[in-house]
C-alpha positions as a Python dict, from the first residue, in 0.01 Angstrom:
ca = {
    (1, 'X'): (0, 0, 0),
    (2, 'X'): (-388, -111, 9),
    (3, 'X'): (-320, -118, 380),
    (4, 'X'): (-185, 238, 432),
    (5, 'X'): (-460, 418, 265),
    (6, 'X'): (-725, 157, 469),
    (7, 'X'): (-518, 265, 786),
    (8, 'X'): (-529, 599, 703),
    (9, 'X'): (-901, 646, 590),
    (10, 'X'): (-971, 477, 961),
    (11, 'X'): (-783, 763, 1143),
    (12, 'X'): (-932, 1033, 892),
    (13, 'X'): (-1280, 889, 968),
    (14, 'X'): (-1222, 840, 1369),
    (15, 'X'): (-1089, 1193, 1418),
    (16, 'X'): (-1263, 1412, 1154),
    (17, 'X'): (-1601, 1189, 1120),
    (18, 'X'): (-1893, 1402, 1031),
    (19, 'X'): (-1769, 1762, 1160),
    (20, 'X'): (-1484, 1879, 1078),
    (21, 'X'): (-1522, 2168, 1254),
    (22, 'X'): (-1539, 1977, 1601),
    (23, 'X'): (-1215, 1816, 1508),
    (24, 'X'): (-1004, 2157, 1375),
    (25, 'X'): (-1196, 2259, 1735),
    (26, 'X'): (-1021, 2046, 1968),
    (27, 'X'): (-712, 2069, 1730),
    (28, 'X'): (-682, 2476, 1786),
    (29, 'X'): (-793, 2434, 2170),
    (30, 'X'): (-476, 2182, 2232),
    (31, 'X'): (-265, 2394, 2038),
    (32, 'X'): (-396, 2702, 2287),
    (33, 'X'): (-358, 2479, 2612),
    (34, 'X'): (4, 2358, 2486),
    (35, 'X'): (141, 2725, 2406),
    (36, 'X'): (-42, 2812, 2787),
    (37, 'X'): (122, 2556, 2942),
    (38, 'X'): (472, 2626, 2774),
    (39, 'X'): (407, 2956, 2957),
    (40, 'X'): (337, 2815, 3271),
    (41, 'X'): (-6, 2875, 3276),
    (42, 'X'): (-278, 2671, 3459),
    (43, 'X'): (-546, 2651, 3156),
    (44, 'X'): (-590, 2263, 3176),
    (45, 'X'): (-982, 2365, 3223),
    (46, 'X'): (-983, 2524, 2872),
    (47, 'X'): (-1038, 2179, 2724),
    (48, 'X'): (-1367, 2070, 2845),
    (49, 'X'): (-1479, 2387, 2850),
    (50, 'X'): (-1406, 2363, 2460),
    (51, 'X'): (-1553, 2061, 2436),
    (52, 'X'): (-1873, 2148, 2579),
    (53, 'X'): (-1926, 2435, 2365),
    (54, 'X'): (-1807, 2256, 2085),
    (55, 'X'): (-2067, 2000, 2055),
    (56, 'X'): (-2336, 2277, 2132),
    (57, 'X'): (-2280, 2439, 1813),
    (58, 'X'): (-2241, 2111, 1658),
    (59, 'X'): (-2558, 1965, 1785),
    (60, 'X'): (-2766, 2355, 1734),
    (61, 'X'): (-2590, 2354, 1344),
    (62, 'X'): (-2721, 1962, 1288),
    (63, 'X'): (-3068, 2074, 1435),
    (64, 'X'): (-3095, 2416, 1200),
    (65, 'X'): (-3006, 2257, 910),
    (66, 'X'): (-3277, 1926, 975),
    (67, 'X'): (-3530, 2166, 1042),
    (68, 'X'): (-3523, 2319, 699),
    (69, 'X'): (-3550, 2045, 511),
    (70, 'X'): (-3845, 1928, 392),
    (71, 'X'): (-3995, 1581, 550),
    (72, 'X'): (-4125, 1299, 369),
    (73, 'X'): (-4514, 1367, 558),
    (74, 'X'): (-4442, 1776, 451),
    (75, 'X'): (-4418, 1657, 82),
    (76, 'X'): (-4679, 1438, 50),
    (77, 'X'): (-4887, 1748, 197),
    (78, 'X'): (-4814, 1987, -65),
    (79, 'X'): (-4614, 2175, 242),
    (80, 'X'): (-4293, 2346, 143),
    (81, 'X'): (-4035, 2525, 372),
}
């Protein structure tokens, strides 16, 4: 059973890791290109288009919430944000 949980944590780490939203992202965007597809519609480019953006807001998020936290050389300053 030690094993499932293991295996499963992997797979929950892989896919998810630190953004979940990225993963519920590509999740929604497969779902969109499936259901266009069923309806015989070319929207294969969806995907990477997706992605792209995707990791934009990921990246901008990461980078606006490191910038308002205080560093280590800010403290030792008497700097505060």
């Amino acid at each position: 059973m030690r094993f499932v949980a293991r295996f499963a944590k992997f797979w929950y780490d892989f896919i998810v890791g630190d953004d979940w939203r990225v993963a519920a992202g590509v999740v929604a965007m497969i779902a969109v290109v499936f259901a266009a597809a069923h309806h015989d519609v070319n929207a294969w480019w969806l995907l990477p288009l997706a992605a792209m953006v995707q990791l934009g807001m990921s990246v901008a998020l990461e980078a606006r919430r490191h910038s308002r936290e205080p560093t280590t050389s800010n403290i030792e300053h008497g700097e505060t944000t």
